[in-house]
C-alpha positions as CSV (number, residue, x, y, z in Angstrom):
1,X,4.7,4.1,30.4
2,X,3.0,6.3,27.8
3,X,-0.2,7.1,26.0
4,X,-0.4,7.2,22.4
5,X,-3.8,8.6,21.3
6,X,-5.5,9.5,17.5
7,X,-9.1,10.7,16.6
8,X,-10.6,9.0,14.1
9,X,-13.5,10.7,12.7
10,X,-16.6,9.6,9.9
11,X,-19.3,11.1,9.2
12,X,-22.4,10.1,6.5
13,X,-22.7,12.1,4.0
14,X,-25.3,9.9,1.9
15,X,-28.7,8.8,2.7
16,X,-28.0,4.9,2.1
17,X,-25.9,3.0,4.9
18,X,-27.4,-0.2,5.7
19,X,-27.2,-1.3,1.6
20,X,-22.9,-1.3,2.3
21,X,-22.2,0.8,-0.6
22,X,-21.1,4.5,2.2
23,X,-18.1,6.0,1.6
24,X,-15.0,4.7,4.0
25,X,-13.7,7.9,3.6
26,X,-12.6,9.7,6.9
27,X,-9.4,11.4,9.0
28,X,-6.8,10.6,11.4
29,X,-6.3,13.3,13.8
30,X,-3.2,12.8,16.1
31,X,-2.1,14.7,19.2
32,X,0.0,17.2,17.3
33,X,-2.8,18.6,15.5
34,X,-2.0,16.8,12.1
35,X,-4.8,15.4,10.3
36,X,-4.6,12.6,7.7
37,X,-6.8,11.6,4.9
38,X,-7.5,7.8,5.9
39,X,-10.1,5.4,4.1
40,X,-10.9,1.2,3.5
41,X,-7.8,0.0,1.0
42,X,-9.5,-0.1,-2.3
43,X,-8.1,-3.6,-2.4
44,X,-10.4,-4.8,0.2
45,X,-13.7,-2.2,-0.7
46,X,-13.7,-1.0,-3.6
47,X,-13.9,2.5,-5.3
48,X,-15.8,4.9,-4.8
49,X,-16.4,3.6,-1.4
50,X,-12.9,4.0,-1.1
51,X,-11.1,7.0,-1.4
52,X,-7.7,5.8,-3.1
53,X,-6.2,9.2,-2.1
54,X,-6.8,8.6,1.8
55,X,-3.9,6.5,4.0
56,X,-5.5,3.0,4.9
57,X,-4.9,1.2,7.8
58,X,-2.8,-1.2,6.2
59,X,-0.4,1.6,4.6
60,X,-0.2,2.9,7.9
61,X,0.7,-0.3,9.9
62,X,3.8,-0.8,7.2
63,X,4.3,2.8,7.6
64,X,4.6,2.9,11.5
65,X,7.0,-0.3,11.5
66,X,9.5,0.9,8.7
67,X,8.9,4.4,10.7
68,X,9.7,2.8,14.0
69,X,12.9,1.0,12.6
70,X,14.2,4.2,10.8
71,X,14.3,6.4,14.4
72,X,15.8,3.5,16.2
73,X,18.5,2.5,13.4
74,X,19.3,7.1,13.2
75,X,19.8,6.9,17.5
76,X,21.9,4.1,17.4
77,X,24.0,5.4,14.2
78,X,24.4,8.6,16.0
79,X,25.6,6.8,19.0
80,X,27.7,5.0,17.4
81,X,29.4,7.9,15.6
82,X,27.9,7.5,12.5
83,X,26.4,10.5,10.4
84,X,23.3,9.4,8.6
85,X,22.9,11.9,5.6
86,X,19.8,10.3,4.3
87,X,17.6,7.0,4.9
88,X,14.8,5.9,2.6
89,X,12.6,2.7,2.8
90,X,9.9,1.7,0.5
91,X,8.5,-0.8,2.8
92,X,5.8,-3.1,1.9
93,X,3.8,-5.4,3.8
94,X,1.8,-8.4,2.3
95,X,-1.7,-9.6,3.5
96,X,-2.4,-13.1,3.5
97,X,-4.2,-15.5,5.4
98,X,-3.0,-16.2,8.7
99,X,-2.5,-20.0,10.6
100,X,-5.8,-19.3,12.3
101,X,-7.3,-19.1,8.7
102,X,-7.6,-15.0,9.2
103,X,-7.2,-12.3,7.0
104,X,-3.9,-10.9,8.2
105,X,-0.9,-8.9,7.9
106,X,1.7,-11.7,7.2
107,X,5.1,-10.1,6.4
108,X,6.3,-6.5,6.1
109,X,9.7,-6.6,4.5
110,X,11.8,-3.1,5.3
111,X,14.8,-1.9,2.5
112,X,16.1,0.7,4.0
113,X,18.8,2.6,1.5
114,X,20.8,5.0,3.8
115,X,23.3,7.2,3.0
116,X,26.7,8.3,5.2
117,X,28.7,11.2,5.4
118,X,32.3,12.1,7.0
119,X,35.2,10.5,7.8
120,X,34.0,7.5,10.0
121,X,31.8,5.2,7.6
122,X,30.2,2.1,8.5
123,X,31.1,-1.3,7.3
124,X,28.1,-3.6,5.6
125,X,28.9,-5.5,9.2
126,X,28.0,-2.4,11.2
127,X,25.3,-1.4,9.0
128,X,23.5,-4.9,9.3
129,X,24.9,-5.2,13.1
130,X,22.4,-1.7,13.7
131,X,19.5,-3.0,11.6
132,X,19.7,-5.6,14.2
133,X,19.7,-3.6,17.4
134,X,16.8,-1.5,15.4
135,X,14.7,-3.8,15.1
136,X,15.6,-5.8,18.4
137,X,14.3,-1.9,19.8
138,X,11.5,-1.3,17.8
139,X,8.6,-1.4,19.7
140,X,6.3,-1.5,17.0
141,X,7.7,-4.5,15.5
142,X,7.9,-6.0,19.4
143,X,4.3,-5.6,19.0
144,X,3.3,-7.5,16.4
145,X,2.5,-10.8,15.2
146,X,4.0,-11.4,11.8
147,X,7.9,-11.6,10.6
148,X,9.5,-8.0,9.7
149,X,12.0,-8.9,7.7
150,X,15.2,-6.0,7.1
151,X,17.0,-6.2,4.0
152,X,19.0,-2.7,4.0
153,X,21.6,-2.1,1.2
């Protein structure tokens, strides 16, 4: 097994706190030495005490699944014999209200557009056959509670 591990670091930088109106601002610093903007979404607190600029958590939880899904669908193209020349997704996840009644992350739907050079090319059969196996690998998406739903073109 692993470790992952991130900083996540706020500081007040106003007098007021206990009146709710402090900024959510704050970073993300990961093992690497990359640090992130991060803040509230300004759809759950609004701005100013949200920075709109700064990743929220929700961004990020799309962003790690679609991210997730991306490596494992390049290793198994590249296994397969496939050359991947470029892969976008403009994931988005949706928050709703859960069965429980919770304020939740209900569905994340991937479209993944990728691109392939040379002179073995996929079939739509072999490209939805490794969306599969990606997300059947994806540990991130093994990890969580709501449908992630693939539709790649």
């Amino acid at each position: 097994m692993s470790e992952h591990s991130a900083v996540v670091s706020w500081d007040r930088y106003t007098a007021e706190f206990t009146d709710g109106r402090y900024s959510r601002a704050h970073r993300w610093t990961f093992d690497g030495g990359a640090t992130v903007p991060a803040s509230s979404s300004p759809h759950v607190v609004p701005i100013p005490m949200s920075d709109p600029l700064g990743v929220d958590p929700e961004e990020a939880f799309v962003a790690s699944l679609s991210s997730c899904h991306m490596l494992w669908f390049l290793s198994i193209a590249a296994g397969r014999g496939f050359i991947v020349d470029r892969y976008e997704d403009h994931a988005v996840g949706t928050m709703g209200t859960d069965q429980a009644g919770r304020l939740a992350m209900t569905r994340v739907v991937l479209h993944p557009v990728v691109d392939f050079v040379g002179e073995l090319l996929p079939t739509d059969v072999d490209i939805r056959a490794m969306h599969e196996a990606a997300h059947a690998s994806c540990f991130i998406a093994n990890s969580v509670r709501c449908p992630v739903v693939v539709e790649g073109r």
